[in-house]
Structures are given as structure tokens and as C-alpha cells.
KEMAR-422068 format. One record per residue (C-alpha): residue in three letters; x, y, z. Coordinates in steps of 0.05 Angstrom, whole numbers, always signed. Layout:
N
FIFI residuo     xx     yy     zz
FIFI     ALA      X      Y      Z
...
This chain:
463
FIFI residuo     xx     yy     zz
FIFI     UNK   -235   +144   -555
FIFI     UNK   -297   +140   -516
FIFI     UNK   -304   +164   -441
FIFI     UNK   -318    +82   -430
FIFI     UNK   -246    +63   -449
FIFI     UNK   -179    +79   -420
FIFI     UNK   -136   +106   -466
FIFI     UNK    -69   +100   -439
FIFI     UNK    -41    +35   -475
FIFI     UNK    -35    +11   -546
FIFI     UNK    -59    -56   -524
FIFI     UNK   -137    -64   -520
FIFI     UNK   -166    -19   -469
FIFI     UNK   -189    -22   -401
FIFI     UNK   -269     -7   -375
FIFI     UNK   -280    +52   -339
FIFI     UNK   -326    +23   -287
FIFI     UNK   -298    +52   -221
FIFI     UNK   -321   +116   -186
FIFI     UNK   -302   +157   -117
FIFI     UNK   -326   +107    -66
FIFI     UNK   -291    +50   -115
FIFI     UNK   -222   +100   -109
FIFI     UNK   -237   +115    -24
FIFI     UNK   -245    +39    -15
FIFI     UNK   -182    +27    -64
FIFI     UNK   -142    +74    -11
FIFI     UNK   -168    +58    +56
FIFI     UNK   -159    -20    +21
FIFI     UNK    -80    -10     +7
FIFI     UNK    -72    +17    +78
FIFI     UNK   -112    -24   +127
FIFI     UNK    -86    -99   +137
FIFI     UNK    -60   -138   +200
FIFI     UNK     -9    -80   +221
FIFI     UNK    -55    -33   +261
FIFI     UNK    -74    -96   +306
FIFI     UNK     -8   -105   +332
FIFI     UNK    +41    -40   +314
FIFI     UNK    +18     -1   +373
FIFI     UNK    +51    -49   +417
FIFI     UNK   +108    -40   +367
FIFI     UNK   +109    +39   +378
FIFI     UNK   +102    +30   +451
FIFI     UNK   +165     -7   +453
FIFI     UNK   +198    +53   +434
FIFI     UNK   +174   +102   +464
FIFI     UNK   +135   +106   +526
FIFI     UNK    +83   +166   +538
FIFI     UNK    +19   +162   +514
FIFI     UNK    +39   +243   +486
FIFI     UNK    +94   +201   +447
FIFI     UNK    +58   +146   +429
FIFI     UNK     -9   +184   +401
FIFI     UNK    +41   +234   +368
FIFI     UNK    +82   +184   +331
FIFI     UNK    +16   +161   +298
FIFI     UNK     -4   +225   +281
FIFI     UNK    +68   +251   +254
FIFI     UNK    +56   +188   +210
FIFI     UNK    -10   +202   +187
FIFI     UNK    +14   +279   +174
FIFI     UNK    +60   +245   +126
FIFI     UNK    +10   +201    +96
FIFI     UNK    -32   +257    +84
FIFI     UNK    +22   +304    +57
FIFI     UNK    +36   +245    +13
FIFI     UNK    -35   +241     -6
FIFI     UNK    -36   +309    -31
FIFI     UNK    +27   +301    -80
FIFI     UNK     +3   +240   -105
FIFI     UNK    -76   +269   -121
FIFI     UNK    -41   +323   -161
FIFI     UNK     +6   +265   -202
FIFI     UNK    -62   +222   -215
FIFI     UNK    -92   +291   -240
FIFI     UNK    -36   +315   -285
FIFI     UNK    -25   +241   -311
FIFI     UNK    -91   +205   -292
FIFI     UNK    -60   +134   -325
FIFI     UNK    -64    +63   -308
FIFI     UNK     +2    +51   -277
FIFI     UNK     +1   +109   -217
FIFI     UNK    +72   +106   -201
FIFI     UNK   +106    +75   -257
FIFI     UNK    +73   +125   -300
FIFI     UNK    +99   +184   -261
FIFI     UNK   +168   +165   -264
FIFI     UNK   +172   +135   -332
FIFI     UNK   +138   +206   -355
FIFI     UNK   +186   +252   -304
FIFI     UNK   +246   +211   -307
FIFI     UNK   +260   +153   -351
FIFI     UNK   +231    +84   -371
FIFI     UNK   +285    +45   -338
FIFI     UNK   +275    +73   -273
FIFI     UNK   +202    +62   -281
FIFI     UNK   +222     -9   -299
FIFI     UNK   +255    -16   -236
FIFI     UNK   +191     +2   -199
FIFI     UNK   +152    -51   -230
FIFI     UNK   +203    -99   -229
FIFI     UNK   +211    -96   -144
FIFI     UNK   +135    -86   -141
FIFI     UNK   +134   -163   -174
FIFI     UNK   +195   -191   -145
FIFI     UNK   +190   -156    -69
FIFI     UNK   +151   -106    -50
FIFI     UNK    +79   -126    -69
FIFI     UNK    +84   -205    -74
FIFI     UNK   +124   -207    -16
FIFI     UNK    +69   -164    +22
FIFI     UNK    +16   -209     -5
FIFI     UNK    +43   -272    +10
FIFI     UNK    +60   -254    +80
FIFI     UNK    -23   -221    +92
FIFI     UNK    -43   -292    +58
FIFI     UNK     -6   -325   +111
FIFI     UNK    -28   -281   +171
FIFI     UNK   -101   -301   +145
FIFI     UNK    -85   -376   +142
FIFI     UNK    -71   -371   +218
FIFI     UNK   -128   -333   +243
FIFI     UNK   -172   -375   +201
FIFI     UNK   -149   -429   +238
FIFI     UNK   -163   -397   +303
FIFI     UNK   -234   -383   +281
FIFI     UNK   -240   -457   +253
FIFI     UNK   -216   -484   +321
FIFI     UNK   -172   -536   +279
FIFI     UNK    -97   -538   +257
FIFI     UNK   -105   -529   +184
FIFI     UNK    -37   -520   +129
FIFI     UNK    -19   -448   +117
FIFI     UNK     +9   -448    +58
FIFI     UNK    -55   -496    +29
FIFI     UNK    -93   -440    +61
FIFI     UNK    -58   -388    +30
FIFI     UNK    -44   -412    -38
FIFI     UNK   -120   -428    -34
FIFI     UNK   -145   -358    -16
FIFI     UNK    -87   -317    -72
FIFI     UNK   -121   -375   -121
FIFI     UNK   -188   -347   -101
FIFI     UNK   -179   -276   -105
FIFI     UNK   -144   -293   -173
FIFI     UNK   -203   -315   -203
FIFI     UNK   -246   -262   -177
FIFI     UNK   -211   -203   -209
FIFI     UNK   -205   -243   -275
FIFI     UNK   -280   -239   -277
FIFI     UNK   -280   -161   -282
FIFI     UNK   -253   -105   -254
FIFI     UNK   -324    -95   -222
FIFI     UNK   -329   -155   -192
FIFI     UNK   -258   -147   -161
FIFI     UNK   -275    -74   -132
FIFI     UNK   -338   -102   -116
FIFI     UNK   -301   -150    -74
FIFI     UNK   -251   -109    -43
FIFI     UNK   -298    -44    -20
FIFI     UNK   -350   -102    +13
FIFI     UNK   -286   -127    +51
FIFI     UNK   -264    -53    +68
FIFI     UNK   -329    -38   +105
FIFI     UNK   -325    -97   +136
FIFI     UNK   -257    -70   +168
FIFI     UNK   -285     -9   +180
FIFI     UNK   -337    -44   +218
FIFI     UNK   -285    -88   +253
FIFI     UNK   -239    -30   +270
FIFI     UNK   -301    +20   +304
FIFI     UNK   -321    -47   +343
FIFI     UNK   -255    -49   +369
FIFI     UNK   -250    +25   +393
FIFI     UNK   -325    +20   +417
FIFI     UNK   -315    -43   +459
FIFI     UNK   -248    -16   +483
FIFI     UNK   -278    +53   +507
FIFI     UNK   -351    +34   +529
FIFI     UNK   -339    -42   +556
FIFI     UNK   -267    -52   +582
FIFI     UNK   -238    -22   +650
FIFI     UNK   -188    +41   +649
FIFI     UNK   -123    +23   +663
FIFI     UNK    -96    +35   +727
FIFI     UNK    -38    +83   +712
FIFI     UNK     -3    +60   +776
FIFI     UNK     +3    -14   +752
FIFI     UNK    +19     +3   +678
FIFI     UNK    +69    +64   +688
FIFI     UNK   +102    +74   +637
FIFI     UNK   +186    +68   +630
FIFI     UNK   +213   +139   +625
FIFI     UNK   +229   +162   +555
FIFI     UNK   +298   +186   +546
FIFI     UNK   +316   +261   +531
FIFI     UNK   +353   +310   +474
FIFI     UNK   +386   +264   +423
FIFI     UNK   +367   +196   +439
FIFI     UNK   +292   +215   +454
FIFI     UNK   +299   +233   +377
FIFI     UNK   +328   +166   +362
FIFI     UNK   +277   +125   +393
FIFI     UNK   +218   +182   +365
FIFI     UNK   +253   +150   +297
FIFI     UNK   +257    +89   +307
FIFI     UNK   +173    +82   +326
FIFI     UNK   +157   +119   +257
FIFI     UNK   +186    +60   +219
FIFI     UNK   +124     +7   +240
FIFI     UNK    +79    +74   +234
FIFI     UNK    +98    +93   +157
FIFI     UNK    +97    +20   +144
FIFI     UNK    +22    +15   +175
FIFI     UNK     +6    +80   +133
FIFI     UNK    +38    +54    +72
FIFI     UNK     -7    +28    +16
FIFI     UNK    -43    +89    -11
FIFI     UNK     +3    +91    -63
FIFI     UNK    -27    +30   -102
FIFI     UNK    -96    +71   -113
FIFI     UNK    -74   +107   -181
FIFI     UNK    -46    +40   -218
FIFI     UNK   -119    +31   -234
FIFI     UNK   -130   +104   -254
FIFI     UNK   -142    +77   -326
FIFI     UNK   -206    +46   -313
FIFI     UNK   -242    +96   -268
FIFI     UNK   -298   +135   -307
FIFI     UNK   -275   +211   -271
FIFI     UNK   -195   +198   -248
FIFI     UNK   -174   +261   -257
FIFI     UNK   -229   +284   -210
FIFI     UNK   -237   +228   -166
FIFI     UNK   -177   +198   -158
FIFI     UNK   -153   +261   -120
FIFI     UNK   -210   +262    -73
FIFI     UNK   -202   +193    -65
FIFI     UNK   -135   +195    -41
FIFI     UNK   -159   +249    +14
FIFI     UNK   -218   +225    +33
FIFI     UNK   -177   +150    +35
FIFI     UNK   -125   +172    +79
FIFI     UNK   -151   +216   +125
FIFI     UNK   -201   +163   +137
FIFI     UNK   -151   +116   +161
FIFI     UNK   -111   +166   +194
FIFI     UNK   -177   +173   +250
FIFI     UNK   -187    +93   +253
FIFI     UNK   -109    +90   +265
FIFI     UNK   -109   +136   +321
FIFI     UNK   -176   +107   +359
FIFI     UNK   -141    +46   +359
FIFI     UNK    -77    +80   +383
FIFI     UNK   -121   +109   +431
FIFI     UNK   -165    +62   +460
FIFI     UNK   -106     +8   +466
FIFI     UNK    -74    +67   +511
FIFI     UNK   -133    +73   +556
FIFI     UNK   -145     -4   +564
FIFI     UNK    -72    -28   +573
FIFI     UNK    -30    +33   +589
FIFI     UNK    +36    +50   +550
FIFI     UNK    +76     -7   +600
FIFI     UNK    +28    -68   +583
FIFI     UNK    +15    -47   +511
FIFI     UNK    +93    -47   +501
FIFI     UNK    +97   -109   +542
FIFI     UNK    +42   -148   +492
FIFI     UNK    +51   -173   +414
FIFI     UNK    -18   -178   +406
FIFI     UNK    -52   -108   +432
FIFI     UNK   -123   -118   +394
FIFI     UNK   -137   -179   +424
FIFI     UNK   -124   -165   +495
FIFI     UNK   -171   -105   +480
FIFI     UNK   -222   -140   +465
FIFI     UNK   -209   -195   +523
FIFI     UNK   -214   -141   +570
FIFI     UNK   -285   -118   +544
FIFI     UNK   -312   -186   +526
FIFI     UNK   -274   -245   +548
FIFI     UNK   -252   -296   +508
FIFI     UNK   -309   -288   +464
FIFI     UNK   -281   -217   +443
FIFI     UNK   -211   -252   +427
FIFI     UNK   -252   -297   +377
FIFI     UNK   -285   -240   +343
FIFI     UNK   -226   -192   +339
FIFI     UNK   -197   -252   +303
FIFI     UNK   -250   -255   +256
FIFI     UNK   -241   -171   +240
FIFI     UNK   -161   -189   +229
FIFI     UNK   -181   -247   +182
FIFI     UNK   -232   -202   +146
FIFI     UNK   -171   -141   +149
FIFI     UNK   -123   -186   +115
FIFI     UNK   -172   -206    +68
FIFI     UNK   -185   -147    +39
FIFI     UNK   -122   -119    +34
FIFI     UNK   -106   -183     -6
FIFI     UNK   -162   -171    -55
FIFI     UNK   -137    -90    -64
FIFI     UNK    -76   -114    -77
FIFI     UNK    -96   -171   -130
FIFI     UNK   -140   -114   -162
FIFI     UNK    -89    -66   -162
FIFI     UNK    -21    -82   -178
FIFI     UNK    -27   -122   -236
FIFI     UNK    -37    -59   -269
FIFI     UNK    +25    -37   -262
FIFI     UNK    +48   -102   -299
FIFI     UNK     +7    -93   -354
FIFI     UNK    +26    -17   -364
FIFI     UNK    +99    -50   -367
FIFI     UNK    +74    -94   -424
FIFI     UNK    +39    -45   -461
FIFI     UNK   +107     -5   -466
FIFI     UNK   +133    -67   -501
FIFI     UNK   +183    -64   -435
FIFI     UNK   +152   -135   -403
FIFI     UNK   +129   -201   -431
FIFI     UNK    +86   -183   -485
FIFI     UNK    +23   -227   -456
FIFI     UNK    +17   -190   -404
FIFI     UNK    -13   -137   -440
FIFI     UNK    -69   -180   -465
FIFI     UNK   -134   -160   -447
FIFI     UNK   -200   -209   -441
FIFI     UNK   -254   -186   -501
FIFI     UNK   -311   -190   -450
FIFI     UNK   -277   -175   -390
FIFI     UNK   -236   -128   -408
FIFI     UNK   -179   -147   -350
FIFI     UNK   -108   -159   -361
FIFI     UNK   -119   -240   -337
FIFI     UNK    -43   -254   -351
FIFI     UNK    -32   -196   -305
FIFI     UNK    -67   -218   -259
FIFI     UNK    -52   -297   -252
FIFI     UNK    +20   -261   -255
FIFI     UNK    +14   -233   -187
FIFI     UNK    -26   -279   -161
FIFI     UNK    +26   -339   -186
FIFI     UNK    +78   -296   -160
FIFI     UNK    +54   -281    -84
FIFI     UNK    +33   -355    -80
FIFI     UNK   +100   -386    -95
FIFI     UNK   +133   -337    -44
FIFI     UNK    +76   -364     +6
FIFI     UNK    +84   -434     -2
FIFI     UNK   +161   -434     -6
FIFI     UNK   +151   -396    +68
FIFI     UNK   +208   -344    +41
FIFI     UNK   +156   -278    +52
FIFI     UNK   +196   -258   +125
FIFI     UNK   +257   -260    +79
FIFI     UNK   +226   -216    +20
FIFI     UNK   +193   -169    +69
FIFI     UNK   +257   -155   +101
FIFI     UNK   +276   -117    +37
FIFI     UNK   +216    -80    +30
FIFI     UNK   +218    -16    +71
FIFI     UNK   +278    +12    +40
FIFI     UNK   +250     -1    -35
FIFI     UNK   +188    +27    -23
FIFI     UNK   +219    +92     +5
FIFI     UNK   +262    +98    -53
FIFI     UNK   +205   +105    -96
FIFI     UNK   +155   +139    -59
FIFI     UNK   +208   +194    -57
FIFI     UNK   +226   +184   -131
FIFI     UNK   +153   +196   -151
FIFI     UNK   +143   +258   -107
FIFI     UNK   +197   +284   -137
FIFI     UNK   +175   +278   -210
FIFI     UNK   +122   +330   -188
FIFI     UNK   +177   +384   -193
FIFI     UNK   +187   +360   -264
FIFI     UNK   +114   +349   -285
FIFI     UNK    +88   +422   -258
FIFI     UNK   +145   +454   -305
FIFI     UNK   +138   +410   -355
FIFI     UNK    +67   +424   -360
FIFI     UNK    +72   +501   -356
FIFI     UNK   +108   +508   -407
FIFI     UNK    +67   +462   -459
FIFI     UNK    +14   +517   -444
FIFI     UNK    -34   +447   -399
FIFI     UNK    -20   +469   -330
FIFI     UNK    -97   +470   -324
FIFI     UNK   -108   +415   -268
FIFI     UNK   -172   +399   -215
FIFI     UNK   -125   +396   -159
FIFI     UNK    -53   +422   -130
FIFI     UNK    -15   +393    -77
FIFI     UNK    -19   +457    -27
FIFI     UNK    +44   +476     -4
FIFI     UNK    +90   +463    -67
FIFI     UNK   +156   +470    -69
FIFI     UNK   +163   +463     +4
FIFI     UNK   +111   +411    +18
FIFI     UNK   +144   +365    -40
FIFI     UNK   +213   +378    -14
FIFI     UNK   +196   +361    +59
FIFI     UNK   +159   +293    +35
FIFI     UNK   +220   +275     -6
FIFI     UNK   +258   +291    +49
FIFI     UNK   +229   +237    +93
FIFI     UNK   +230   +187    +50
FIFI     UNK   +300   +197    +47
FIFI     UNK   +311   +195   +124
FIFI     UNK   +267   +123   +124
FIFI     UNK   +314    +96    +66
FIFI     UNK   +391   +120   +105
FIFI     UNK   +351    +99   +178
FIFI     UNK   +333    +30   +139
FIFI     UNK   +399    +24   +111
FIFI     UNK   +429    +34   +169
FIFI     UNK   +406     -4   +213
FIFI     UNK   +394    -65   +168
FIFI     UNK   +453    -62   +119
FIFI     UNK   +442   -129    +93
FIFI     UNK   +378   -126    +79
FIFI     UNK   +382    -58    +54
FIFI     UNK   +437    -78     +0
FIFI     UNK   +391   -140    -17
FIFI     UNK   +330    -98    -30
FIFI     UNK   +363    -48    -76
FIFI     UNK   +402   -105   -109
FIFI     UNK   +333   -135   -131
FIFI     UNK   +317    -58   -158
FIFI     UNK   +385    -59   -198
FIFI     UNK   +381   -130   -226
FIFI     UNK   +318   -100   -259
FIFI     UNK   +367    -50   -307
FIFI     UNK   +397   -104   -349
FIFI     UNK   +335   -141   -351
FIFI     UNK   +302    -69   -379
FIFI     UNK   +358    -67   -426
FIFI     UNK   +347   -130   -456
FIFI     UNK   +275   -122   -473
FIFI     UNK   +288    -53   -497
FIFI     UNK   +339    -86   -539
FIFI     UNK   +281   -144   -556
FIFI     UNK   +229    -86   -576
FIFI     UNK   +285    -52   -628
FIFI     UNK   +292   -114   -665
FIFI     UNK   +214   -129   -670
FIFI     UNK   +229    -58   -699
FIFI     UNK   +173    -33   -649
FIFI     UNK   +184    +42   -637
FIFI     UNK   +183    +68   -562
FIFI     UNK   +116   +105   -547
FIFI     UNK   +112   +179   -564
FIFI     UNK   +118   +212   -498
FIFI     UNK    +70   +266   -517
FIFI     UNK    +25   +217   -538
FIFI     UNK    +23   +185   -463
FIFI     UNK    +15   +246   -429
FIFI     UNK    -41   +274   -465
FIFI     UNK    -80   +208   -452
């Protein structure tokens, strides 16, 4: 098959249109939404130094990186449209890779769209100066973005990397206005509460990671559209680093210049950090135009998302483990369009019903389970690999075994912290991941009587 075409599914194949700046916009685009505007607060809550503060965002963006690195060596050994549910339906087993997509649709992706859509609704209306229906607004904008990635994958990345610098743009304002324009703050009027020692200082350093991992989360959803960049085992890798460690510096100016402007007893004290920033350097014409950067932040993570994760669905499909249409692939376009309208159908039912606080209540403790899940299968890949004589790859997570281990680790930590301190929720979540096994089994049971033979394994990896 040509280098034009992805090869990774039976159905009809995907264009190889995207590049490196397509897969560093991708990343930065998965990461960057409403959270870093108003989890600083969050961390400050928790704990109380600016030492503390700064180094919970930058133990977080150690992770992200370290989970960068595992995940550019999984898109290089198995550079297929899917990312994650490729990884574990090679390493482990189809119906855990089910499970993936199934909670991606159901939870942790719709879920996270729906509740962005709304968050843009609002801040439109702020912008507007007018009351206007969020859940029009948001069905209209998940309509919207629909549409747009049916056109083409090009258009779609087209549309998300224009909205990523935009954020970029929107984020350096922020720091710059903070630093150059707005007072210092007066460390006798903001002093901060005294963080606690030993043991519970460890507790609380915990219990601030969990809105940092969730603002670093996304980078994940980069390698489901591995299958339609021209270079992936090349660029996706670099992508990833170049992706994260970007948004590890924006994360920590804004850490940093909320810190200077507020101090670590007013930025605790606030639920909306940005925007007093900005106040404090421009008045209430600053609070207009950090609105506009959150609007144009949620909007683009809305169109990464809509670009991205219908891939996984259609990978699903193409396994002859989902609806069979949603493997079918435009002629001229070339995008899975049921895939697509899937999602967007999906997260815009969740919006209007107003349900997405409920769904995103579930979501930490899912995603968790499979980010460490799909570090893990790099263990099995590696060896796997060696000894079919193709360990041959462009890049190697540095650090392996340990490295691996220590990120798997973590993830584990953030799913027993999760589940304990939101049992409920927890038990929901992974409840939504189990329905998904007799649902696997009874399209697996489907597939067998269309007398449709599962996939040669070998066959996969090698594409």
C-alpha cells in the first residue's frame, strides 16, 4: 500500500495528510482547555507555599513527560490509528481494548466534551454581553465542529492547530500582562496558611496532583490518529515531546505569574485565578479578553477532540468489534463520518441533558486505569518485538524498566487515591468499563456467525 494510505484497517483507508506541527498541535490541543485558568486556585487550596504550589505543577508535568516518552516509543513500535486501543488490544487482549473504547464513548471523552462545550457556551455569553441557552450553544458549536472534521481530516487539523496558537497566544498574554502590567503582591496581605508537616503534608502534596494530572491529561489522544500522518513513526514521537514539554512551560508561567499577582492566600481564596490576573493588569477590559482566550481554549480542545477520538471508534469497527458503519469511510474524504457524527451525537446529548458534572465524576479513575494499562503493554511489546527479530525502532522511552514501572506506578496511586476518596463514583466509572465486556462478547459472538475471522495479529502489527 502506498505511503498516502494508512494501512492499519481492512475497511477503506485513511489519508496520510498530517505532519509534526499537525502531531505538536494534536498534543498541546488534548492538553490545553479551561483547566489551567482556574486549577491553580485549585492547587493552592491544598497546599500553601509558592515552593509547593510551583512544585506540584512541575511533579505533574515530570509525569506528563515521563508519560510522553512511553507513549512516543508505543506510537513507534505500533504507529496505528487507534493509539491506545491499539496498544492494548496488541499487548493484552481485544476485550480489554474494547473496554477502552467503550468508556472513551460512554465517559471519558463525551463526557469531557460536553462539559468544554458548556464552559464555552458561558464565556460566550460573557463576551456577547447577553444571556444566551447553553445547551443551544453547545449542541450548536459540537454540531459545528461535527461538520468540519467530516470535510477532511485536513480541514479538521487545520482547524484545531489555528485554535491552538490562538491559545498559545492567549496563555503568553496572560503571563505577559501578569508579569509586566499588574502590581506584586504584597506578601504581608496574602500570607499564606502554613502547610502541614511529615504525613499529612504528603496527603495534601496528593491531594493537589489530582487537578494537576487532570490539567496534564490529554496527550494521550495524539496517536489515535497515527494512521493518517505521512511520518508517525517518526513524528509522532517528537510530537508527543515537543507537545508536552510545551505545555509543561505555559502551565508553570501561569502557575507562576498567578503566584506573583495574587499570592498563595488570595489565589486559594479565588475560583477564577486568570481573570483576576488580568483585572489586576487591565481592568475590567482584561477580564473581557481573558474571557475571550478561555472561549478560544475550550474551543480548540473541542475541535482536537472531535478530530481525534473518533478514531478510536472506527479502529473498533474495523475489528468487526463495533457497529459495522462505523468503519465506513467517505470516497473523497476519506474520514470515518459515522465516526465522527458518533462522537459528536454522543457529547451533545450528554450536553443538552446537563448530565456532563455527573459523567465527569467518573472520569479520573478510568482514565488512570488505562493510562497505566497502556504503559504497561510496553513491557510486552519490547519482548515481543525482540524476539520476532523487529526491535529496530526511531525512538526508546529512556529509562525502561524503571521509568515504565514508576509511571505505572502512579497511575496506580491516582486510581486507589480516586477510589478512595470517591467510592461511588469510583465504582460507577469502572462499572461503565465492565458493562463494556458482555457488550464485546456479543459482537464477538455477532462477527463468528457472519463467519468473519478475527484479524491476524501479525498482520496488525506489521502495519
Amino acid at each position: 500500500m502506498s505511503a498516502e494510505t494508512a494501512t492499519d484497517s481492512a475497511a477503506a483507508p485513511l489519508l496520510r495528510r498530517l505532519g509534526l506541527f499537525d502531531a505538536t498541535m494534536l498534543v498541546m490541543g488534548g492538553i490545553v482547555g479551561s483547566g489551567i485558568f482556574v486549577n491553580p486556585a485549585v492547587v493552592a487550596q491544598q497546599v500553601h507555599t509558592p515552593a509547593l504550589i510551583l512544585g506540584a505543577w512541575v511533579f505533574g508535568g515530570a509525569i506528563a513527560l515521563l508519560g510522553a516518552f512511553l507513549y512516543a516509543e508505543l506510537a513507534a513500535r505500533r504507529p496505528q490509528v487507534g493509539g491506545q486501543y491499539a496498544y492494548i488490544r496488541e499487548a493484552m487482549h481485544p476485550a480489554l481494548a474494547f473496554c477502552y473504547g467503550w468508556g472513551l464513548l460512554l465517559v471519558t471523552q463525551s463526557g469531557g466534551m460536553a462539559a468544554v462545550a458548556v464552559t464555552f457556551a458561558r464565556y460566550l455569553s460573557i463576551l456577547a454581553g447577553t444571556v444566551m441557552s447553553e445547551r443551544v450553544v453547545a449542541v450548536a458549536v459540537l454540531a459545528l465542529l461535527t461538520l468540519i472534521n467530516c470535510v477532511g481530516v485536513r480541514a479538521g487539523s487545520t482547524t484545531q492547530s489555528v485554535l491552538m496558537v490562538m491559545k498559545v497566544v492567549a496563555i503568553v498574554g496572560l503571563v505577559v500582562c501578569g508579569a509586566l502590567l499588574a502590581p506584586r503582591a504584597s506578601l504581608g496581605v496574602h500570607a499564606a496558611t502554613p502547610s502541614p508537616a511529615g504525613l499529612p503534608l504528603l496527603t495534601a502534596f496528593g491531594a493537589a496532583l489530582v487537578p494537576v494530572l487532570f490539567a496534564y491529561g490529554g496527550w494521550q489522544t495524539a496517536p489515535f490518529v497515527a494512521g493518517e500522518m505521512r511520518e508517525p513513526r517518526r513524528d509522532l514521537p517528537r510530537g508527543l515531546l515537543l507537545g508536552v514539554t510545551g505545555v509543561v512551560v505555559l502551565y508553570l508561567s501561569v502557575s507562576w505569574v498567578c503566584l506573583r499577582v495574587l499570592g498563595p492566600a488570595a489565589l486559594a481564596a479565588t475560583h477564577t485565578p486568570a481573570s483576576d490576573v488580568m483585572a489586576a493588569a487591565l481592568g475590567p477590559t482584561g477580564r473581557l479578553l481573558i474571557a475571550a482566550g478561555i472561549a478560544i481554549s475550550t474551543l480548540g480542545f473541542l475541535s482536537q477532540s472531535m478530530l481525534t477520538s473518533p478514531r478510536v471508534y472506527y479502529a473498533m469497527a474495523s475489528d468487526g468489534i463495533f457497529l459495522r458503519a462505523v468503519a465506513w469511510v467517505h470516497p473523497r474524504t476519506r474520514v470515518p463520518v459515522v465516526a465522527v457524527a458518533l462522537q459528536g451525537a454522543v457529547a451533545a446529548i450528554i450536553a443538552w441533558t446537563g448530565s456532563y458534572e455527573e459523567v465527569l465524576s467518573y472520569v479520573v479513575s478510568v482514565d488512570w486505569v488505562f493510562f497505566g494499562l497502556a504503559a504497561s503493554c510496553l513491557f510486552v511489546l519490547r519482548a515481543r518485538d525482540r524476539a520476532a527479530g523487529r526491535d529496530d525502532v526511531p525512538f526508546r522511552a529512556p529509562g525502561h524498566p524503571w521509568s515504565t514501572a514508576l509511571f505505572v506506578l502512579v497511575a496506580l496511586l491516582v486510581v486507589v487515591n480516586t477510589a478512595w476518596k470517591f467510592p461511588v463514583n469510583s465504582a460507577i466509572g469502572l462499572g461503565i468499563l465492565a458493562s463494556g465486556l458482555p457488550v464485546y462478547a456479543l459482537w464477538s459472538f455477532m462477527r463468528r456467525r457472519r463467519g468473519a475471522a478475527p484479524r491476524d495479529r501479525a498482520a496488525r502489527a506489521s502495519s
